[in-house]
Chimera marker file (.cmm) of the C-alpha trace (Angstrom):
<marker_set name="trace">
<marker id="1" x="15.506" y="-2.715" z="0.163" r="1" g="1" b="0" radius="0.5"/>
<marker id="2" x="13.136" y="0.693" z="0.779" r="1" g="1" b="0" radius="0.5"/>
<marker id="3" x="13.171" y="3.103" z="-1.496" r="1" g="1" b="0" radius="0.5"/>
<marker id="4" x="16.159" y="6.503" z="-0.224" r="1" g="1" b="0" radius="0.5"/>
<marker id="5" x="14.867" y="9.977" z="-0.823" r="1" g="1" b="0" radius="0.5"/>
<marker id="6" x="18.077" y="12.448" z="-0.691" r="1" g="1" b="0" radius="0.5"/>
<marker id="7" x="17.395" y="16.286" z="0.523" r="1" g="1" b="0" radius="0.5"/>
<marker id="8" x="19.724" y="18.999" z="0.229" r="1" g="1" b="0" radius="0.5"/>
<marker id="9" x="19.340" y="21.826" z="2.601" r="1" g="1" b="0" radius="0.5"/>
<marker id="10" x="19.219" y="24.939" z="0.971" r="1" g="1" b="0" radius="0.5"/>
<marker id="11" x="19.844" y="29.067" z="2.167" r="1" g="1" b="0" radius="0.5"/>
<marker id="12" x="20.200" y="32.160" z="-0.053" r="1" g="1" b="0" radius="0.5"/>
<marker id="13" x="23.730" y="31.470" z="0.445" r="1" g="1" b="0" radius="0.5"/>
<marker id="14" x="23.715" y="27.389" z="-0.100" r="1" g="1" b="0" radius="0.5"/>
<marker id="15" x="21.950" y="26.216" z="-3.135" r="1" g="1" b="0" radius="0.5"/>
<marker id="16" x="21.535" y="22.461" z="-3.883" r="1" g="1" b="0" radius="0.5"/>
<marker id="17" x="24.825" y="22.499" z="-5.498" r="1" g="1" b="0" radius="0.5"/>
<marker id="18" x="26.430" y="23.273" z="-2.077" r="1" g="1" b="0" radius="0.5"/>
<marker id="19" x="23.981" y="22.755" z="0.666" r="1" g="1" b="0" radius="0.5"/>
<marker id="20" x="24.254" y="23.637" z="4.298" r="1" g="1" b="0" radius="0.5"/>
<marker id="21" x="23.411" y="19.804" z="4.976" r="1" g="1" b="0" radius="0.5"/>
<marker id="22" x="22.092" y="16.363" z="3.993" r="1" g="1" b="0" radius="0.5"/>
<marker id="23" x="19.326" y="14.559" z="4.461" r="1" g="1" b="0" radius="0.5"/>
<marker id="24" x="17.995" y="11.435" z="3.408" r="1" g="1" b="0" radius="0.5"/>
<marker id="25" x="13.866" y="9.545" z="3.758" r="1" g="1" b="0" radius="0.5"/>
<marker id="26" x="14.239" y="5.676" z="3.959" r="1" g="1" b="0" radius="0.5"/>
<marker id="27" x="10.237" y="4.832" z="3.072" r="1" g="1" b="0" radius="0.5"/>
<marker id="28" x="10.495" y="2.181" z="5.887" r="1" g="1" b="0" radius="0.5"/>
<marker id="29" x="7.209" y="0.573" z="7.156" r="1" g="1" b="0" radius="0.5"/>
<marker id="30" x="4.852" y="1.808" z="8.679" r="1" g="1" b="0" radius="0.5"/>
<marker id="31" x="6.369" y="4.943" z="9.178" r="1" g="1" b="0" radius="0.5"/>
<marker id="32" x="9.806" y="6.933" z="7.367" r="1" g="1" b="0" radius="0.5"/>
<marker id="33" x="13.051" y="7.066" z="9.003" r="1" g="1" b="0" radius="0.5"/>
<marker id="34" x="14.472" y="10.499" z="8.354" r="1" g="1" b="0" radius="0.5"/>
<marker id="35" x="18.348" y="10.603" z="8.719" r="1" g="1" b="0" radius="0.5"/>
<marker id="36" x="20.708" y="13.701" z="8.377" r="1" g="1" b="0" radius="0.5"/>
<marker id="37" x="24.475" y="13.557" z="7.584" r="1" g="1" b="0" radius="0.5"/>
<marker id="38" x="26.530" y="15.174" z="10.444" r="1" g="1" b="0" radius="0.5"/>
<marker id="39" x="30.082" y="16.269" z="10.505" r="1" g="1" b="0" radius="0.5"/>
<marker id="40" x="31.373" y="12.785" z="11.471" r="1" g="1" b="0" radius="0.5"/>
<marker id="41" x="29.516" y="12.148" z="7.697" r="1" g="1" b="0" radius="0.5"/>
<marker id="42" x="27.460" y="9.319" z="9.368" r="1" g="1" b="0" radius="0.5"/>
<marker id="43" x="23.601" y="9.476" z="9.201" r="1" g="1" b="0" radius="0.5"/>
<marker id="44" x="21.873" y="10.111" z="12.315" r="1" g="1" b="0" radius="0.5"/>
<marker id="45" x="18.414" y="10.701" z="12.769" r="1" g="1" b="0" radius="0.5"/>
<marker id="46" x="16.354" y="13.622" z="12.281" r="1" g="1" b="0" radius="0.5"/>
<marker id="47" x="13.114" y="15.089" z="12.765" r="1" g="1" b="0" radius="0.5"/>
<marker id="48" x="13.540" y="17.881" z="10.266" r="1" g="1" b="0" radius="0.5"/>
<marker id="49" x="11.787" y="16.448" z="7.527" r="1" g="1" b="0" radius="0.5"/>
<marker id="50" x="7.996" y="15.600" z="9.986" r="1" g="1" b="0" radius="0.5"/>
<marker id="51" x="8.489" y="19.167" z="11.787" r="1" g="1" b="0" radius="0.5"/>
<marker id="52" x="9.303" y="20.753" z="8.207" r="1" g="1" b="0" radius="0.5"/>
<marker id="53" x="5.939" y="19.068" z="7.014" r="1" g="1" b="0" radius="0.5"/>
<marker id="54" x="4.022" y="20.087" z="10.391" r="1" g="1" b="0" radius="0.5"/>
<marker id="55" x="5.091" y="23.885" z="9.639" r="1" g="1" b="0" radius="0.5"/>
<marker id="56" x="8.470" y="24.365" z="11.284" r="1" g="1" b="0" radius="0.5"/>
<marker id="57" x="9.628" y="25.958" z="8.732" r="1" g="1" b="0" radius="0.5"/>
<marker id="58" x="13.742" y="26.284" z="10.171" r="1" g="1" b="0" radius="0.5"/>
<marker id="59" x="15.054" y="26.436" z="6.531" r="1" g="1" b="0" radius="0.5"/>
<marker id="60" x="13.919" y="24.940" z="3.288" r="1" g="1" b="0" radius="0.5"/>
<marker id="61" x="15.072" y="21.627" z="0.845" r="1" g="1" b="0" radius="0.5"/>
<marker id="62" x="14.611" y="20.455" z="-2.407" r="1" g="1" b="0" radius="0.5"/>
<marker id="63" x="14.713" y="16.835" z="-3.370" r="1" g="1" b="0" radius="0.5"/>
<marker id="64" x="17.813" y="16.203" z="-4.705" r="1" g="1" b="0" radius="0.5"/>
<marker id="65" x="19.403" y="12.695" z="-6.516" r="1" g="1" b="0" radius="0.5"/>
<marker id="66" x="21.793" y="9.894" z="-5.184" r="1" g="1" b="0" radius="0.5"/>
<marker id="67" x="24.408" y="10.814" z="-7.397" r="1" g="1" b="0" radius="0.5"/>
<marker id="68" x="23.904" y="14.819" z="-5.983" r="1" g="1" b="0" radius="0.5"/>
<marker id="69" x="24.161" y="13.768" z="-2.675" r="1" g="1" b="0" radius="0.5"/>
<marker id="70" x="27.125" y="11.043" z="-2.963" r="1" g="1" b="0" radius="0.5"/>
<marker id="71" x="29.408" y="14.262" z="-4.223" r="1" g="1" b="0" radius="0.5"/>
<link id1="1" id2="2" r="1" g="1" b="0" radius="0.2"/>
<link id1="2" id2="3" r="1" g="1" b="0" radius="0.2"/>
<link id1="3" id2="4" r="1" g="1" b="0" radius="0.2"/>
<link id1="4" id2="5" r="1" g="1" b="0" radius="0.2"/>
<link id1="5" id2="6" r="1" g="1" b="0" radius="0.2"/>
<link id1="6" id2="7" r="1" g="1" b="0" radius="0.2"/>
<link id1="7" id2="8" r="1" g="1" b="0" radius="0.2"/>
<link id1="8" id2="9" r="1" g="1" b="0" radius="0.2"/>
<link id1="9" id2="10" r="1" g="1" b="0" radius="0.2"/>
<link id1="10" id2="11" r="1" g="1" b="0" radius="0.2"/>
<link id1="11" id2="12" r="1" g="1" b="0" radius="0.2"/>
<link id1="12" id2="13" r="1" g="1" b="0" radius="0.2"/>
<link id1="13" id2="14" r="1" g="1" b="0" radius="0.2"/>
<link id1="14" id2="15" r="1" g="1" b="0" radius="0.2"/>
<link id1="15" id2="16" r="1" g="1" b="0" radius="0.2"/>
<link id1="16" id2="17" r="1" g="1" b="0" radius="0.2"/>
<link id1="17" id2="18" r="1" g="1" b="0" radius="0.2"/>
<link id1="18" id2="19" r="1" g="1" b="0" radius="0.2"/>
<link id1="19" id2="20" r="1" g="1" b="0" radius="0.2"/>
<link id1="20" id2="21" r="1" g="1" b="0" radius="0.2"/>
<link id1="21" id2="22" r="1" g="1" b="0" radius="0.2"/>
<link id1="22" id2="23" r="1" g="1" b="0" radius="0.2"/>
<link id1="23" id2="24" r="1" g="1" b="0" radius="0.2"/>
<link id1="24" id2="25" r="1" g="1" b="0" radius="0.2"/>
<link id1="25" id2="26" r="1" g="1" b="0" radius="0.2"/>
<link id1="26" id2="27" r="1" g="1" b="0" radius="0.2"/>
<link id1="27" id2="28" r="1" g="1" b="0" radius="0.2"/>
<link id1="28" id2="29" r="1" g="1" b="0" radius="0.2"/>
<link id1="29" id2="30" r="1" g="1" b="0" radius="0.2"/>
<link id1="30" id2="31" r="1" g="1" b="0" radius="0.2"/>
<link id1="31" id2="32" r="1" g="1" b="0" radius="0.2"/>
<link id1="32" id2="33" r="1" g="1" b="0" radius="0.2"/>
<link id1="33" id2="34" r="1" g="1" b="0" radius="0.2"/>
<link id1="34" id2="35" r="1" g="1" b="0" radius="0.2"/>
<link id1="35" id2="36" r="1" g="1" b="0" radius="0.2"/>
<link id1="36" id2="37" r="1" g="1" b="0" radius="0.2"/>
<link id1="37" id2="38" r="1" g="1" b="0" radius="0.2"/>
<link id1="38" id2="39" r="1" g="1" b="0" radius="0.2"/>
<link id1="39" id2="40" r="1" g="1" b="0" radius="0.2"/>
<link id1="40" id2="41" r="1" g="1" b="0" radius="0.2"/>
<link id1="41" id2="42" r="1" g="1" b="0" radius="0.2"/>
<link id1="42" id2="43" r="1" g="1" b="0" radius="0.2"/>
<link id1="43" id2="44" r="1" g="1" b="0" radius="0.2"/>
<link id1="44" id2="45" r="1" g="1" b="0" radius="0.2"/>
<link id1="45" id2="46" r="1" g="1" b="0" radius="0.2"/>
<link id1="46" id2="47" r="1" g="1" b="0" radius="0.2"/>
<link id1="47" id2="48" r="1" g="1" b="0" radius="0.2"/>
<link id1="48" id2="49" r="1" g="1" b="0" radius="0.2"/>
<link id1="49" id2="50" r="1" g="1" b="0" radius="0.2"/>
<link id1="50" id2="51" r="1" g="1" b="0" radius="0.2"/>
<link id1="51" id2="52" r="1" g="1" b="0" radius="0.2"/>
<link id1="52" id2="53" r="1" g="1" b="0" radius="0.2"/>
<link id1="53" id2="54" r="1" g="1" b="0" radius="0.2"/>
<link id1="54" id2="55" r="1" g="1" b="0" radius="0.2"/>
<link id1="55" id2="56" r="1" g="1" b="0" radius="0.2"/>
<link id1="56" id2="57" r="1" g="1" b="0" radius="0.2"/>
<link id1="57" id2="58" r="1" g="1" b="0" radius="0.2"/>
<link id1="58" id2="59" r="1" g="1" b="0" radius="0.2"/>
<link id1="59" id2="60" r="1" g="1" b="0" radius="0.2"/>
<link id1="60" id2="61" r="1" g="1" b="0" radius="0.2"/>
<link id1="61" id2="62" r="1" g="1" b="0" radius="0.2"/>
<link id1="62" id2="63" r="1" g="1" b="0" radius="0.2"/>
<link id1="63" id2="64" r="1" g="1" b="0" radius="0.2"/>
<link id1="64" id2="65" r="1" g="1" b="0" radius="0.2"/>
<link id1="65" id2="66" r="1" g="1" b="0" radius="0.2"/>
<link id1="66" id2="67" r="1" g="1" b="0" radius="0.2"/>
<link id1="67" id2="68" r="1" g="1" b="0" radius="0.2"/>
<link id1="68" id2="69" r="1" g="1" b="0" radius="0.2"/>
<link id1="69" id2="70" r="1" g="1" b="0" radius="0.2"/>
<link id1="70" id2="71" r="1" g="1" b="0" radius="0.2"/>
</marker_set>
C-alpha cells in the first residue's frame, strides 16, 4: 500500500486544529494522486496540492497526521 500524506487547509481564521478542508497525497507511481475531502466526506480529486507547488498560492497547508485528520 503507498504511503498517505494528510493536509489540513489552513486561514487566519482555521488553524490545523479546525481547518477549512482536507486533503490527502497517495505517493502512487509514477506520479501522486492528490485527493480532497468534500462535504459528502468522500475524497475526490484535487489539483490543489501541484498548482499550490507551481505558485497558486489560493490558501496555505501544513502537513498534518492520520490521527489529525481522522477527527
Amino acid at each position: 500500500m503507498p504511503k498517505i500524506t494528510y493536509y489540513a487547509r489552513i486561514t487566519d481564521t482555521h488553524p490545523p486544529e479546525n481547518p477549512a478542508g482536507l486533503m490527502r497525497r497517495i505517493h502512487t507511481e509514477p506520479v501522486p494522486t492528490d485527493e480532497a475531502l468534500r462535504r459528502d466526506l468522500q475524497w475526490h480529486p484535487t489539483e490543489f496540492l501541484r498548482r499550490y507547488w507551481l505558485g497558486h498560492t489560493d490558501g496555505d497547508f501544513v502537513e498534518i497526521s492520520e490521527e489529525q485528520a481522522m477527527r
